[in-house]
C-alpha positions as CSV (number, residue, x, y, z in Angstrom):
1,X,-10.4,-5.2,1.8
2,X,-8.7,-4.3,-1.7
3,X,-6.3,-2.1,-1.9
4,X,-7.1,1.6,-0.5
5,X,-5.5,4.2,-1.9
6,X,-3.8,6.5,0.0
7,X,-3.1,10.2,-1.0
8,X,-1.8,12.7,-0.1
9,X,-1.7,12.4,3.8
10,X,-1.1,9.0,5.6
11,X,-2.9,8.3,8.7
12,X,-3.3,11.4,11.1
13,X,0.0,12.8,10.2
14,X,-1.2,16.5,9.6
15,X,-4.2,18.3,9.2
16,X,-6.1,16.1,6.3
17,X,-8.7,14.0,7.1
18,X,-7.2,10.6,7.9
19,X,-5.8,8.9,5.2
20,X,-6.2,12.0,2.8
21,X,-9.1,11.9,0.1
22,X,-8.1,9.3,-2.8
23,X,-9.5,6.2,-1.4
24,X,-13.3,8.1,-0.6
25,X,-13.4,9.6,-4.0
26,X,-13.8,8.1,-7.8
27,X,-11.4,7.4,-10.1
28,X,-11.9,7.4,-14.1
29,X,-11.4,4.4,-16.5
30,X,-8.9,5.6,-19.0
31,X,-8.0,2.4,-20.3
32,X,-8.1,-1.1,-20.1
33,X,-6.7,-4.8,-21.9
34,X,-6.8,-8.1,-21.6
35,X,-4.3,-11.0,-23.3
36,X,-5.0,-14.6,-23.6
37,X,-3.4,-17.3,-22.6
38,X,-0.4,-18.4,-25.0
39,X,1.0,-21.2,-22.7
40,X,4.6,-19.3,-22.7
41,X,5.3,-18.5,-19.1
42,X,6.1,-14.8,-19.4
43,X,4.9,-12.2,-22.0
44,X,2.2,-10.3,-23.3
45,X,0.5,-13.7,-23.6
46,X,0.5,-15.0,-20.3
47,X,-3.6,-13.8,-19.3
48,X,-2.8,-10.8,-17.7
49,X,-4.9,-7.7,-17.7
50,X,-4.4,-4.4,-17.2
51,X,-6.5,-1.5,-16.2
52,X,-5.1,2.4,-15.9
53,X,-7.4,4.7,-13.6
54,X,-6.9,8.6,-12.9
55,X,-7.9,10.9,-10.4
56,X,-7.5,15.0,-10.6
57,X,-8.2,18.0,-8.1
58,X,-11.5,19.4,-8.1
59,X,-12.9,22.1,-6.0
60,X,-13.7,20.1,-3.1
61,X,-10.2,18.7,-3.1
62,X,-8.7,22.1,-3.3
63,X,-11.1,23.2,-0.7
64,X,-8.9,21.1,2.2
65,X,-5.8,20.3,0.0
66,X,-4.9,23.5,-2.5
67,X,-2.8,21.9,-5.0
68,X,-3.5,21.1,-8.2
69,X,-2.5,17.5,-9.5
70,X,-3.2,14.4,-11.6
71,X,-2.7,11.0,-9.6
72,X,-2.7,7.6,-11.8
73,X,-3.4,3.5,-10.6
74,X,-2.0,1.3,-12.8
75,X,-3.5,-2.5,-11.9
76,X,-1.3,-5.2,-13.6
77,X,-3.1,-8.9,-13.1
78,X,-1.7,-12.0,-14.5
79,X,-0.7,-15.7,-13.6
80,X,0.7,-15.6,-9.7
81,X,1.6,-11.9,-9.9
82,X,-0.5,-8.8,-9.3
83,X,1.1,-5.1,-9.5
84,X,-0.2,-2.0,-8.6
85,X,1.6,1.5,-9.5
86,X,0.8,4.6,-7.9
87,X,1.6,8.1,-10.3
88,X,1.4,11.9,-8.8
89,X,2.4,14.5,-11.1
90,X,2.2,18.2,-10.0
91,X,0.1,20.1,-12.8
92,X,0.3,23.1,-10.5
93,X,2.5,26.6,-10.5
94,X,4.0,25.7,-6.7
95,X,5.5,22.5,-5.3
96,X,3.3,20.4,-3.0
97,X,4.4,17.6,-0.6
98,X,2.5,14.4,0.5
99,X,2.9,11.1,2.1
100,X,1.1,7.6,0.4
101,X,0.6,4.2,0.4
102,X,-1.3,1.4,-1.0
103,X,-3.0,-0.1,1.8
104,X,-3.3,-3.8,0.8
105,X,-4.8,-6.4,2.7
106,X,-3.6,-9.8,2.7
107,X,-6.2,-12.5,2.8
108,X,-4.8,-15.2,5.2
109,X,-5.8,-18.8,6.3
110,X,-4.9,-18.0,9.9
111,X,-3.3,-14.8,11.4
112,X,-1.8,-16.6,14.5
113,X,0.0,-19.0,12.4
114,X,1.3,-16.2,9.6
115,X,4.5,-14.3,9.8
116,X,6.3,-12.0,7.9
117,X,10.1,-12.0,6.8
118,X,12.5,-9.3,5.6
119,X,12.0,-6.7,8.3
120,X,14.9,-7.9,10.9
121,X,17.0,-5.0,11.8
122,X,15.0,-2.5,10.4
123,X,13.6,0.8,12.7
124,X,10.0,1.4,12.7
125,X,7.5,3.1,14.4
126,X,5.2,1.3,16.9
127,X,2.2,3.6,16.6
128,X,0.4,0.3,19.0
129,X,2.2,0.7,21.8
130,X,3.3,4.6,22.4
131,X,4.5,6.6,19.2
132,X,7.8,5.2,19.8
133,X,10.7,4.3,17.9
134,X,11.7,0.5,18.0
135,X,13.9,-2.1,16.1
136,X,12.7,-5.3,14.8
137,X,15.0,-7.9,16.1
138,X,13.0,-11.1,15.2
139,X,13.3,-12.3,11.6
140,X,9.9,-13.9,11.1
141,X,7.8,-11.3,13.1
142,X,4.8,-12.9,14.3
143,X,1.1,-11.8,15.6
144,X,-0.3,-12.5,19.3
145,X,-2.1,-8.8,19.5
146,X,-2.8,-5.8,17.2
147,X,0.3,-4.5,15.1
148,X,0.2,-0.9,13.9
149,X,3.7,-0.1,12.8
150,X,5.6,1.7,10.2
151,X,9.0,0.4,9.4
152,X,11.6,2.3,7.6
153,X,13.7,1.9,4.6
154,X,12.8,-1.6,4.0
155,X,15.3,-2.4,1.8
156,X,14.0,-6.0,-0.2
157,X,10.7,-8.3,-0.6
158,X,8.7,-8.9,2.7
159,X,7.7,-12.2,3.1
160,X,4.3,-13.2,3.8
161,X,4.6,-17.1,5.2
162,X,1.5,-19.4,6.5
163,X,1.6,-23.4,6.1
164,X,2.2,-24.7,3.0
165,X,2.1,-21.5,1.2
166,X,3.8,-18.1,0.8
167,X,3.4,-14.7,-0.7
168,X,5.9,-12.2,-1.6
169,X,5.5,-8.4,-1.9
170,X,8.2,-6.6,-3.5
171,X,7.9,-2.4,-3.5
172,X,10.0,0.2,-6.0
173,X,9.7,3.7,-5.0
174,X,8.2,3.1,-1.6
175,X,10.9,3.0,0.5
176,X,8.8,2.0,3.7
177,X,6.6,-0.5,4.7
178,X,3.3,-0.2,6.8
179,X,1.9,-3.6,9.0
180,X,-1.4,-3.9,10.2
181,X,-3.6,-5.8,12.2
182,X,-6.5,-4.6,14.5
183,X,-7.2,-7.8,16.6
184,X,-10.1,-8.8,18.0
185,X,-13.0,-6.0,18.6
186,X,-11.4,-3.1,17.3
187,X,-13.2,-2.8,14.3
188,X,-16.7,-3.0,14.2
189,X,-17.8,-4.5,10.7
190,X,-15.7,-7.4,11.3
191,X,-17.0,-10.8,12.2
192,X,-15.9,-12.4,15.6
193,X,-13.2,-14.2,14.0
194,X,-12.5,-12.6,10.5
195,X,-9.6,-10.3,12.2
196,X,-7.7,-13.5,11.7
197,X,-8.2,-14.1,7.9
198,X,-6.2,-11.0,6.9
199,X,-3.2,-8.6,7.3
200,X,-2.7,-5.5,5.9
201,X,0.9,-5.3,4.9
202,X,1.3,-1.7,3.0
203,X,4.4,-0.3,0.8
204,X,4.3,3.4,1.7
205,X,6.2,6.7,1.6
206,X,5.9,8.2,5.2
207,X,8.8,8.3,6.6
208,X,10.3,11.5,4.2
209,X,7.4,13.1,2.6
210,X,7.3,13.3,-1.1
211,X,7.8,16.7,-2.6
212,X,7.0,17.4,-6.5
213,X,8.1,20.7,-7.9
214,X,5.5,22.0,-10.7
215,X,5.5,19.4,-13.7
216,X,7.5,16.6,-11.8
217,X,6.3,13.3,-11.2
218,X,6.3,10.1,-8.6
219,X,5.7,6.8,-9.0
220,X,5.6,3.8,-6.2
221,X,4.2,0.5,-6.8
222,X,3.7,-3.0,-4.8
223,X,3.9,-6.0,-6.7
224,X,2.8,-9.3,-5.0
225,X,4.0,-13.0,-6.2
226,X,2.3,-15.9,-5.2
């Protein structure tokens, strides 16, 4: 659940452990605010909340990963809209490259009658079924089995649509988008049924790995409107 961080390897896609090291480690408070409720629709006013988080290398880190860094989450909540900002600046004398995402998970009424919009035409990777490359042809992709794919250059807001709602995810410096579902019995601390109360719909940077000469920065974020 939440919203796993991921940094600086996605999945198995070199020799970190999976997923890199940011989501297993902890993060320091730097700051934090909150503003009331003003009744105007947008603004400083609106009840939204803010919370900035930072994580640097240590030993251990440098001990699988040896590059020196300072990563930053950035947690906007307010209203119908919740954003999340990922920072990576390299504090080190050499470049470094990496691949990330934000691994969100979705919480859903019902997965079988969910589907998601903005991904027609688009190539990804269908990790599920071969490591191949495919093209999404349907423009409300839907769910009958487990989805593990990566698609490319998504170029607008995904949709997420069930009955009689809708959410949509927006991305800025991700360029692709991860979607996830394990199905029935592939995950082990699930209950029988809960693999149809969420999917995990990611922005990400996989595709072209991100490369930071020394003293450059990154930033991707995911924002979600209800």
């Amino acid at each position: 659940g939440g919203v796993p961080v991921i940094f600086p390897q996605f999945g198995g896609f070199g020799s970190l452990p999976f997923h890199g090291f940011a989501r297993g480690l902890a993060w320091d408070l730097i700051a934090a605010a909150s503003h009331p409720d003003d009744g105007r629709p947008h603004g400083p006013g609106d009840g939204e909340a803010m919370a900035e988080f930072v994580l640097r290398d240590t030993e251990a880190t440098r001990a699988i990963w040896p590059h020196p860094f300072r990563a930053s989450l950035t947690v906007h909540a307010g209203g119908q809209r919740l954003r999340v900002a990922l920072g990576v600046v390299s504090t080190g004398p050499q470049p470094f490259t990496f691949t990330a995402a934000l691994h969100t998970y979705i919480r859903l009424l019902d997965l079988r009658q969910t589907t998601l919009e903005g991904l027609a035409g688009l190539t990804y990777f269908d990790h599920q079924n071969g490591d191949v490359l495919r093209t999404e042809t349907d423009p409300q992709v839907g769910f009958a089995g487990p989805v593990d794919r990566i698609y490319y250059g998504v170029p607008g807001a995904i949709v997420v649509r069930e009955p009689g709602r809708q959410l949509w995810i927006e991305s800025a410096g991700f360029p692709d988008a991860v979607v996830w579902t394990p199905w029935a019995g592939a995950v082990k601390n699930l209950a029988p049924d809960e693999y149809l109360r969420f999917v995990c719909v990611e922005a990400a940077a996989v595709n072209a790995p991100v490369t930071l000469a020394p003293g450059a920065r990154w930033t991707g974020e995911q924002t979600l409107i209800a």
